[in-house]
C-alpha positions in Angstrom: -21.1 12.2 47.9 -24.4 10.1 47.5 -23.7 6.5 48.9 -25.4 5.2 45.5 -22.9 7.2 43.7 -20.2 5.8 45.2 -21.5 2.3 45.5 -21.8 2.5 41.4 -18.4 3.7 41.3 -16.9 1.0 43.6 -18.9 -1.6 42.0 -17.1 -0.2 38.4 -13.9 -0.3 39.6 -14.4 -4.2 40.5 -15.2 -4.9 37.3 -12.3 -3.1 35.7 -10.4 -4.7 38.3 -11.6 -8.1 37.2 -11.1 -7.7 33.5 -8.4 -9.6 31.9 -6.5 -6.9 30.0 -3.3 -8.0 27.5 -0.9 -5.6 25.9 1.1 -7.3 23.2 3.6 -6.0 20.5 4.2 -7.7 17.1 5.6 -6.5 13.6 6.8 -7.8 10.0 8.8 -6.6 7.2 10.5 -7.3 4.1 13.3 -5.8 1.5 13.9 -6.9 -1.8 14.9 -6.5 -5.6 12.2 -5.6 -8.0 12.5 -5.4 -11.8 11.6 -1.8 -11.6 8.9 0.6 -9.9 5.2 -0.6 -10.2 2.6 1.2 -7.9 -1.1 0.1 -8.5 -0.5 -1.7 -12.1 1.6 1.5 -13.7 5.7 1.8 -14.3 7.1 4.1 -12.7 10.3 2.9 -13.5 11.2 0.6 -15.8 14.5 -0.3 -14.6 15.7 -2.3 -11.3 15.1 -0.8 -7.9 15.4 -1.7 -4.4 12.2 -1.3 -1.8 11.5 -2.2 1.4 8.9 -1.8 4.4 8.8 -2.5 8.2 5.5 -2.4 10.1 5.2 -2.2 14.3 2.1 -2.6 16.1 0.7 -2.6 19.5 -2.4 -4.8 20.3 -5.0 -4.8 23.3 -7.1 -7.0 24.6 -9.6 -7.0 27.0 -11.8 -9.2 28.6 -11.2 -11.6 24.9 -12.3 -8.3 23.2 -9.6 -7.5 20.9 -9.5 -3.6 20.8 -7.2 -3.9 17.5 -3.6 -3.0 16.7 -2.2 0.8 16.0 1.3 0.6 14.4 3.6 2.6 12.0 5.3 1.7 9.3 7.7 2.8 6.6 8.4 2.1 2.9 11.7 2.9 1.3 13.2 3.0 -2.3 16.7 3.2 -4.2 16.6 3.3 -7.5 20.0 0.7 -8.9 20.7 2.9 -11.6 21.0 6.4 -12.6 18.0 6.7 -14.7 15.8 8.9 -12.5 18.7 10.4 -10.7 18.6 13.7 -12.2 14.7 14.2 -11.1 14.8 12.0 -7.7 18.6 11.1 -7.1 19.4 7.9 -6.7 19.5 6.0 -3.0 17.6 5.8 -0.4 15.4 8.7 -3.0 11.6 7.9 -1.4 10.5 7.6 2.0 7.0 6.9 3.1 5.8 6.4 6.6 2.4 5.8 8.3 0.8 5.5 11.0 -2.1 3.1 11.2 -5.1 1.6 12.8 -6.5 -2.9 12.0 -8.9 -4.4 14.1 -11.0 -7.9 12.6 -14.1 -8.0 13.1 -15.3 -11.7 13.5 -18.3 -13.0 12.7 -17.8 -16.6 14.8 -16.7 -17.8 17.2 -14.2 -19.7 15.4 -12.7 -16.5 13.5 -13.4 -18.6 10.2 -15.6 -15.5 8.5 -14.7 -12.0 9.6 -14.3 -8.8 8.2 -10.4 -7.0 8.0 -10.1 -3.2 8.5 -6.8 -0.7 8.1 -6.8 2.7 8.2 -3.5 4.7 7.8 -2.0 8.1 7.4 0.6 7.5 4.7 3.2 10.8 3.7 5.3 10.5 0.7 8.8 12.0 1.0 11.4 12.5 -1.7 14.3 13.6 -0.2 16.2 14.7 -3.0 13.2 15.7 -5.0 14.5 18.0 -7.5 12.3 20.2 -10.4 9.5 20.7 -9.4 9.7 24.6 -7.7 10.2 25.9 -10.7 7.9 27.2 -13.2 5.4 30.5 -13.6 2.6 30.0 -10.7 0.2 32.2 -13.1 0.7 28.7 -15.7 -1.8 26.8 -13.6 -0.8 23.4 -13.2 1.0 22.0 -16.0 2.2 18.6 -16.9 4.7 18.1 -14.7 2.8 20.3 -12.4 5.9 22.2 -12.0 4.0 25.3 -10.1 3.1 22.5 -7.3 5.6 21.4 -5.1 5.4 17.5 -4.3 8.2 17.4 -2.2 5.3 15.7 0.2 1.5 14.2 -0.4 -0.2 12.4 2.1 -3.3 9.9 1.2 -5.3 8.5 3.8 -6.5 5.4 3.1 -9.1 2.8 3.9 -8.8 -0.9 3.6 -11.3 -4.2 3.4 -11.1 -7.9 3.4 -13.2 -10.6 3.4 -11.8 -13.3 5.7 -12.9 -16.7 5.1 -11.8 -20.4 4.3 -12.6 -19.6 0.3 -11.6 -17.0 -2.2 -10.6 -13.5 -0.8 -12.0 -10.2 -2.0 -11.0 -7.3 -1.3 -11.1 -3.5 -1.4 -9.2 -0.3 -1.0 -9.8 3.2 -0.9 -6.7 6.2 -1.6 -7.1 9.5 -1.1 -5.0 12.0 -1.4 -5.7 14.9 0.0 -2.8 17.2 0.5 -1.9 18.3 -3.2 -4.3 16.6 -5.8 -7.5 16.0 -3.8 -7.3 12.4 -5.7 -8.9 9.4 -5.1 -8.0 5.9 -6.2 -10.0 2.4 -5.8 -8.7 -0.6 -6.2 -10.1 -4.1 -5.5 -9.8 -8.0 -6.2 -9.6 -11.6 -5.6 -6.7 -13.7 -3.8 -6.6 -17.4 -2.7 -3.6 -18.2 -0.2 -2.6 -22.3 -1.4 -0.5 -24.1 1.1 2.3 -26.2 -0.5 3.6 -28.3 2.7 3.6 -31.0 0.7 6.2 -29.7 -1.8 7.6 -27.5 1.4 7.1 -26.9 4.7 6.0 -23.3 5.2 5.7 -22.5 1.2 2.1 -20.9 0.1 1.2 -19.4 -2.9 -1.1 -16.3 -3.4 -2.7 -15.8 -6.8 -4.6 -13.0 -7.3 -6.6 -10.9 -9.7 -7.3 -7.0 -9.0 -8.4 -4.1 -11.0 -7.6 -0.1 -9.9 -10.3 3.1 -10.9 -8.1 6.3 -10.6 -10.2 9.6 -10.8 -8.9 12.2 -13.3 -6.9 14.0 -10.2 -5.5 11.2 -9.2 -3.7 10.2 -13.2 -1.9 13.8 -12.6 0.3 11.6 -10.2 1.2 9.5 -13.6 2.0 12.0 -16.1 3.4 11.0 -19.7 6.1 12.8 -21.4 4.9 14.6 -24.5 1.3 14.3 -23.2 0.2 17.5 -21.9 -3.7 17.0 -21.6 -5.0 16.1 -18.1 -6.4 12.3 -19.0 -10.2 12.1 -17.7 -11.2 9.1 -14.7 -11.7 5.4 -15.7 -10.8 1.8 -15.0 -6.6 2.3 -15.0 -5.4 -1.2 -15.2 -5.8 -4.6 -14.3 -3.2 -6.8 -12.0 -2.9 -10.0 -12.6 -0.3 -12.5 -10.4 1.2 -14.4 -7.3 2.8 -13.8 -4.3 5.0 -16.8 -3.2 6.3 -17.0 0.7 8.4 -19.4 1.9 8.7 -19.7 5.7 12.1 -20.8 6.4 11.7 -20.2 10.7 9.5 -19.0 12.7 10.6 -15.7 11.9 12.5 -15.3 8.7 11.7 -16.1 5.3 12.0 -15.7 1.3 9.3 -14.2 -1.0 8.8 -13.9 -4.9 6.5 -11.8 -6.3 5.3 -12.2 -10.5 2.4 -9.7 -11.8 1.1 -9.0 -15.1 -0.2 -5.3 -15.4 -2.5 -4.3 -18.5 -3.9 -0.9 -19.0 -7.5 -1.0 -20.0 -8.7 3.1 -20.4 -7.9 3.9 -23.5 -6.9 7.6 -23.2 -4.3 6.4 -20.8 -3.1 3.7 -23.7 -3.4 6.7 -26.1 -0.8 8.7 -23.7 1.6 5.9 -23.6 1.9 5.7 -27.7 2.3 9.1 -27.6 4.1 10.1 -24.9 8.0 9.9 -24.7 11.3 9.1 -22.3 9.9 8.9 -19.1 8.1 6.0 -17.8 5.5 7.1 -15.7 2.7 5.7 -18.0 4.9 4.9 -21.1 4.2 1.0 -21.3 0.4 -0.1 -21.4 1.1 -3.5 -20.8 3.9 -5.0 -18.8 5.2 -7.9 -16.5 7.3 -6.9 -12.8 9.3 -9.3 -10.2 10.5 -9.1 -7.3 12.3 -11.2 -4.8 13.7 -10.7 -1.5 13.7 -11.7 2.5 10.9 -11.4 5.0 10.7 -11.0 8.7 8.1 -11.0 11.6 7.9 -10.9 15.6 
């Protein structure tokens, strides 16, 4: 081999040798009670249900370069009562894991301004899914898309923040591209406000967001007794707080209080019109939840 080859080589592996290289594992997660299902400022379900999600990642480092975290996660739902258990059954009814990638992307030294990145595979899984097989393919898609199984979509999604000591916008790209070939945008403002002085470890989070759903995507929010596809638009506008309290340095309580107003009015037109299921039935409503939180 050619001696400046392998001189090249050798001097490579002395610098790999030399580069300080850390491997670290950290996670979070939370369960609670909400006052029903709200995904993106629509009911899904009007009455109480029970969610929760657990996150794992795995971080590198190297030479103070931080390579980012890849991690999986999983959302879960039971509904509390039997209102949807004909169509979805009842416990443990939705499953929805992913697999993700975050890195930050600082813009000083002393990670005051810096710009937050996620992307993730997300699968949506209804075990007991029940309804939707049957139906005359030849139809085309109806309402209820009944020719479509939906046993399973997957988005993939795309995620930016704004990190800095002031007000915190943000953006988010769905798509789902499995069954609908949808797309959904969402994006706001939030403020984290430290209370120590009412509480050690209790912040505050308002925040103010609006979601853009393309036509596609409202098939995933169909209205009883409103059979016309609704067209694209500004969906609905979020408006709330998000309330931590850090109890140790790894458990803790959360509350959560949003206001959710539909603004297109073909979607408000559904709602009047529509009938017994909730998936778009109210144009304007307030959600809660509370629960417990964790992190490692």
């Amino acid at each position: 081999m050619n001696k400046a080859i392998i001189a090249a080589l050798a001097a490579g592996a002395a610098f790999v040798a030399q580069a300080e290289s850390a491997v670290s594992v950290w996670g979070f997660g939370d369960y609670g009670i909400n006052s029903g299902y709200q995904l993106y400022g629509s009911l899904l379900n009007s009455e109480p249900t029970m969610s929760g999600y657990q996150e794992i990642n795995v971080n590198a480092t190297v030479d103070d370069l931080d390579l980012g975290s890849l991690g999986f996660g999983i959302w879960s739902n039971t509904d509390l009562t039997d209102k949807r258990r004909g169509l979805y059954g009842k416990a443990f009814n939705e499953y929805d894991p992913n697999i993700h990638y975050t890195r930050t992307f600082w813009f000083d030294d002393d990670h005051t301004w810096g710009l937050d990145y996620r992307t993730e595979v997300v699968w949506y899984i209804y075990p007991h899914h029940r309804g939707h097989h049957a139906g005359n393919p030849a139809a085309g898609r109806g309402h209820y898309q009944s020719c479509v199984s939906t046993m399973t979509t997957m988005d993939w999604n795309h995620a930016f923040e704004l990190k800095n000591p002031y007000v915190t916008p943000y953006f988010k790209w769905v798509h789902e591209y499995h069954e609908n070939k949808a797309n959904l945008f969402l994006g706001g403002l939030k403020k984290r406000v430290g209370l120590d002085e009412i509480a050690e470890g209790l912040a505050v989070t308002p925040l103010a967001e609006l979601v853009y759903r393309s036509h596609r995507y409202n098939w995933c929010f169909p209205t009883a007794g409103w059979s016309e596809v609704h067209g694209s638009g500004m969906a609905s506008l979020r408006l709330g707080a998000d309330i931590n309290y850090q109890l140790t340095a790894h458990f803790g309580l959360f509350a959560k209080v949003y206001w959710c107003h539909t603004i297109d009015h073909s979607l408000r037109a559904a709602a009047e019109h529509g009938y017994g299921n909730d998936y778009g039935q109210y144009k304007d409503f307030a959600w809660g939840s509370v629960g417990v939180t964790f992190n490692f």
